[in-house]
C-alpha positions in Angstrom: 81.3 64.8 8.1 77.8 64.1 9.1 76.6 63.2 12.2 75.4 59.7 12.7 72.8 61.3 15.6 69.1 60.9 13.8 67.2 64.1 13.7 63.8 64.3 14.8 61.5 67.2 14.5 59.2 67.9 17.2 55.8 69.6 17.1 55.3 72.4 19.6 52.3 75.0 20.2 54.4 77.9 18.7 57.0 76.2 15.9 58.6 73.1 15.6 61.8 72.2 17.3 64.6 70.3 15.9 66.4 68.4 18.1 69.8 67.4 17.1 73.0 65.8 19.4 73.7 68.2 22.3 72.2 71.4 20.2 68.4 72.6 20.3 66.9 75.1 17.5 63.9 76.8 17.9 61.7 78.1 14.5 58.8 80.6 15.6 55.8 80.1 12.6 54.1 83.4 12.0 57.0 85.9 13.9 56.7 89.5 14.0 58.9 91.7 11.7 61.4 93.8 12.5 60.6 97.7 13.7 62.7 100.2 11.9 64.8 101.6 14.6 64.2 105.3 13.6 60.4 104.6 14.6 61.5 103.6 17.7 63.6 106.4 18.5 61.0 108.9 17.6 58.6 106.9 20.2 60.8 107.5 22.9 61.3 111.1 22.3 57.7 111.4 22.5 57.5 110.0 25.7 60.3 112.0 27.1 58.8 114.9 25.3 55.2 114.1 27.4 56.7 113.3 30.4 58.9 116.6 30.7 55.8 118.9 29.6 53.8 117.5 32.2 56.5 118.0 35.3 56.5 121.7 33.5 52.9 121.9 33.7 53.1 120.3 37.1 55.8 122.9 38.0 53.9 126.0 37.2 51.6 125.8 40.4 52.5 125.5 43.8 50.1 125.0 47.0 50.4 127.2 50.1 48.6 125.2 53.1 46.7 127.3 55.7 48.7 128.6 58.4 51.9 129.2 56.3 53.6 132.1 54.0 56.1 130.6 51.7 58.9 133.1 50.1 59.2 133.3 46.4 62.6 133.0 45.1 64.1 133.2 41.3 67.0 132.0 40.4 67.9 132.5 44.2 66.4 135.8 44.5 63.4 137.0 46.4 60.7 138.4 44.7 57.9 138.0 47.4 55.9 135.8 49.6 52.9 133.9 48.6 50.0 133.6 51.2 47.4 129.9 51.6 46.0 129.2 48.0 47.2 127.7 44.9 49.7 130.4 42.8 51.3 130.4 39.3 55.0 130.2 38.8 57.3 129.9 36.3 58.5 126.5 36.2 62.1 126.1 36.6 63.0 129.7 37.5 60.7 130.0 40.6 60.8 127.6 44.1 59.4 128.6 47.2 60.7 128.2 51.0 57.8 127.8 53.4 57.6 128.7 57.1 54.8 128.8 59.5 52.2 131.3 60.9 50.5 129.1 63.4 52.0 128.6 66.8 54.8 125.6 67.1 55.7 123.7 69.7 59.0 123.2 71.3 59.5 121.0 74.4 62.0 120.0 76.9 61.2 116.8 78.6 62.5 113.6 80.4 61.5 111.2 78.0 60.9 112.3 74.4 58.3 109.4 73.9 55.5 111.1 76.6 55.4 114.3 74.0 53.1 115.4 71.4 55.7 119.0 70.3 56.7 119.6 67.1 60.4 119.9 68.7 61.5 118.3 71.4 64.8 118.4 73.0 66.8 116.8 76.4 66.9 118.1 79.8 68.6 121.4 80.5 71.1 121.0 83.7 71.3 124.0 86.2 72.6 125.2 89.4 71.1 127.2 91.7 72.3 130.3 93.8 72.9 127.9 96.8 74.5 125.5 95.4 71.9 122.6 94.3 71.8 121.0 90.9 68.6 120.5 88.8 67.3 119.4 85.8 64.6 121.9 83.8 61.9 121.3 81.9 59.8 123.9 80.0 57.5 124.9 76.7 57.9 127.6 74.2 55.3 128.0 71.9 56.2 130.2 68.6 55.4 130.9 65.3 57.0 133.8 62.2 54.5 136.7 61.0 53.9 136.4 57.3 55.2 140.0 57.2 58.8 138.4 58.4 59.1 135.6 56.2 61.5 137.1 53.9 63.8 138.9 56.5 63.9 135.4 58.6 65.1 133.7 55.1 67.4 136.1 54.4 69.0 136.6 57.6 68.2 133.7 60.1 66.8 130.3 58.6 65.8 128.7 55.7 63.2 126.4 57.0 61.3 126.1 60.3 63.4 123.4 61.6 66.5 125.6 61.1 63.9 128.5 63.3 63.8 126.1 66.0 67.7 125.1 66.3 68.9 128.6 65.8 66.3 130.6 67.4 64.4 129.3 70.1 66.9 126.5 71.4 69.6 128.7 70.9 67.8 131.6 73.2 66.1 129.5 75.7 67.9 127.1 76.6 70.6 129.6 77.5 68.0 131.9 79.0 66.1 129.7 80.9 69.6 128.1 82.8 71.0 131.9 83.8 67.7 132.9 85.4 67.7 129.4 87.5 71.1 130.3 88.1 69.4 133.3 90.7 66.9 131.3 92.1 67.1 129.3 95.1 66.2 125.5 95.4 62.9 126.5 97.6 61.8 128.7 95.4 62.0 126.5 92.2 61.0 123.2 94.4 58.1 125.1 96.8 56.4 127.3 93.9 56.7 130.5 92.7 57.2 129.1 88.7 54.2 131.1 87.1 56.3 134.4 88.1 60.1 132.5 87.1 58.2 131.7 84.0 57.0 135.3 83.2 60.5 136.7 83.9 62.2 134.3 81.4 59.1 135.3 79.2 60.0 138.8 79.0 63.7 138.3 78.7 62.9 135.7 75.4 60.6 137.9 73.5 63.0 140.5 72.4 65.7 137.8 71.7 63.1 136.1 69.4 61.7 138.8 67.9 65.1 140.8 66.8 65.2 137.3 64.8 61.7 137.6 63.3 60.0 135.2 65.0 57.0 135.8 67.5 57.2 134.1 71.1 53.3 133.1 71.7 53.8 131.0 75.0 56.8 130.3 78.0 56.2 128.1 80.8 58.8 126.4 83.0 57.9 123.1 84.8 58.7 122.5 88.1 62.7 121.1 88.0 64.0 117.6 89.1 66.7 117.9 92.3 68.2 114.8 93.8 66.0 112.4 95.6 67.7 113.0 99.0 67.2 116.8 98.7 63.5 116.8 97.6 63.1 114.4 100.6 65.2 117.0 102.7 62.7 119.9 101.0 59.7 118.2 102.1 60.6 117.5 106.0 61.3 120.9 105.9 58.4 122.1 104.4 55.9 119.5 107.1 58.0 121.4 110.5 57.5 124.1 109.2 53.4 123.8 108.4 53.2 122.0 112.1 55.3 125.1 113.4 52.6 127.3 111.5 49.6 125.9 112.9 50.9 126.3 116.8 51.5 129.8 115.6 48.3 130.0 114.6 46.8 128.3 117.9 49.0 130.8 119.8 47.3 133.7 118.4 44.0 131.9 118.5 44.7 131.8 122.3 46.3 135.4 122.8 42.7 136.9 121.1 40.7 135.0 123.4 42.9 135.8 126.7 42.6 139.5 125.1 39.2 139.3 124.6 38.2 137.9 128.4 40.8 141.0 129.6 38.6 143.4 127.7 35.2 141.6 129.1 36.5 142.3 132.7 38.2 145.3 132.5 34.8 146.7 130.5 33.1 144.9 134.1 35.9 146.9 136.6 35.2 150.2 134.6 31.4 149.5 135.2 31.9 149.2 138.4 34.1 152.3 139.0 31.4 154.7 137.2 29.1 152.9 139.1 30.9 153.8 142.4 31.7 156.8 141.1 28.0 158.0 140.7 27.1 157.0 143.9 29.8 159.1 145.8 28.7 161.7 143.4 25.2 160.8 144.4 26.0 160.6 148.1 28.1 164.3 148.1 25.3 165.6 146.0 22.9 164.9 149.2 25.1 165.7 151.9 25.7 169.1 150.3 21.9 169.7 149.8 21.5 168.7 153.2 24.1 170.9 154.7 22.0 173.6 152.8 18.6 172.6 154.0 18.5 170.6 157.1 14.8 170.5 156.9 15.2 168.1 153.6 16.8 165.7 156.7 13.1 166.1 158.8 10.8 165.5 155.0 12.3 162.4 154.6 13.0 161.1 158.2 8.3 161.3 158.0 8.3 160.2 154.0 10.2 157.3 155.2 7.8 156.6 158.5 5.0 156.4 156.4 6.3 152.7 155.0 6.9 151.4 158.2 4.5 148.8 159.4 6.1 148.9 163.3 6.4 150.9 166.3 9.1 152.3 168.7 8.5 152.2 172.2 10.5 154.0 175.3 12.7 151.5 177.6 10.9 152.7 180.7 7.3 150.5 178.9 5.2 153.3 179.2 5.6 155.8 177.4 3.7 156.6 174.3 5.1 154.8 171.0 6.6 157.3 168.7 4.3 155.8 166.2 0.7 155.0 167.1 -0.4 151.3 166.3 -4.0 150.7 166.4 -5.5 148.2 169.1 -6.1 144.8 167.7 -9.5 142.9 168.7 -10.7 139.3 167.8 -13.3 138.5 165.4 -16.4 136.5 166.0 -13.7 133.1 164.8 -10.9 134.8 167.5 -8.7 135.7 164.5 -6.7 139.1 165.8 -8.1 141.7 163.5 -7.3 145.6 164.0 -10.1 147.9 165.3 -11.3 150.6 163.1 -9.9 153.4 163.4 -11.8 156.1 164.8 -13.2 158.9 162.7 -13.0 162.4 164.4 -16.4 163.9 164.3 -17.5 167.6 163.8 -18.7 169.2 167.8 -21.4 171.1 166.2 -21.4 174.3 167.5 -22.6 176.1 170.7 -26.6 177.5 170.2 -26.4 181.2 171.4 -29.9 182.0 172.5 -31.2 185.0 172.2 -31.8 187.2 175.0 -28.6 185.0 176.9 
């Protein structure tokens, strides 16, 4: 039965559409033929085809980056270690693992956010020998030899990150809290790390390197005690600077009451010699004198001879024991001494002849 809907073709840009009741039919003018489907298959084998030569191609180099050594395995097994350059391999059968040869940082921090380390890990909680707890941090700075590259694959890791769970973290963090275990808060909280830091040095590097990897760098910061003990610590530490310096001023004091002691009994001994040289002196003379009694009479008249005065006898008239000249007056009546007299020669008696 035919529909009584009229039909109405309408022109469109690609076809005309003939619009019926309720049904729409489109006619494309000019449409494409069918492609054979075997045509199509083949083009999508050739693209597979490209696509899985080119990963090959891809596959047959591999890139070693400065400062790593990569191990060469086949078909799981090793067949050497490839240094920094491009290599050949065969694609498919050949992988490398990779580890590095430059130094590698691992960290243990209070907040992970404030470090730059290539590992970084939480606190590590202590005691020490007297009882106080702590939190460490510290550095460890490591790296694997190219010669150890196969051994560490084959027997400790299979990529740096497994190094760093299994080797370093394993040994130092262990390490690191028996040594604290020994110390004493003061020495961890006052100083003395560069030396704590050497010891757990020397204790790491054979640990590390029975696993192949080199230990380049230890340092242990200065740990984290409670806030009521580090205020304790530093109290502790002021009484016993303030008790330094009035040891210090003590002995400052005691050197220069020594050094006044030595002054005057270097004076006392001066004197004694000197005393002691003029008794000498004084026993030396008596002696010569007791010898030569005339040495008495040479310098009884060597001394005379400086005196200026004169002696006289209580009765008033007796001749002084040391002549003073008579003084006269000058033609001003200033006292002035006389001249002395000058003995003259008596010229001799004339004997005449015939007397």
């Amino acid at each position: 039965m035919r529909s009584n809907l009229a039909e109405s073709p309408v022109k469109t840009m690609s076809g005309y559409r003939l619009e019926t009741s309720g049904e729409c039919m489109d006619f494309q003018r000019n449409s494409m033929p069918d492609m054979p489907r075997g045509t199509a298959i083949r083009i999508a084998l050739v693209a597979v085809l490209a696509v899985m030569v080119l990963a090959i191609a891809l596959g047959a180099f591999t890139r070693v980056d400065a400062g790593e050594a990569c191990v060469v395995r086949r078909f799981g097994d090793i067949r050497g270690t490839l240094g920094p350059g491009l290599h050949l391999k065969i694609p498919l059968a050949e992988n490398t693992a990779c580890f590095s040869t430059r130094s590698l940082v691992y960290e243990v921090v209070d907040e992970a956010g404030g470090s730059r380390a290539d590992y970084v890990d939480v606190l590590v909680d202590g005691v020490t020998i007297d009882g106080q707890p702590l939190s460490i941090t510290y550095t460890v700075r490591f790296h694997v030899e190219a010669d150890d590259v196969e051994y560490v694959y084959s027997n400790i890791a299979r990529t740096m990150d497994q190094v760093s769970e299994r080797v370093v973290k394993f040994h130092s963090r262990s390490e690191v809290r028996q040594v604290v275990n020994t110390k004493t808060a003061a020495q961890l909280y006052l100083g003395g790390l560069d030396s704590i830091s050497q010891e757990i040095e020397d204790i790491l590097r054979p640990l590390f390197a029975e696993s192949g990897v080199t230990l380049d760098f230890f340092e242990i910061k200065r740990p984290n005690f409670s806030d009521e003990y580090e205020q304790a610590i530093e109290d502790k530490q002021i009484a016993i600077e303030q008790a330094d310096r009035k040891e210090n001023e003590i002995q400052v004091a005691v050197q220069e009451a020594n050094r006044l002691k030595t002054e005057a009994q270097g004076q006392a001994d001066a004197q004694v010699i000197r005393a002691q040289g003029e008794s000498d002196s004084l026993k030396i003379r008596a002696d010569a004198y007791n010898e030569n009694p005339i040495l008495v009479t040479i310098e009884y008249y060597e001394a005379l001879q400086k005196v200026t005065w004169a002696i006289f006898g209580a009765d008033g008239g007796a001749n002084p024991i040391i002549p003073i000249p008579p003084l006269e007056q000058d033609e001003d009546g200033a006292i002035v001494p006389s001249p002395t007299p000058v003995a003259t020669e008596t010229p001799p008696a004339t004997v005449e002849a015939g007397s």
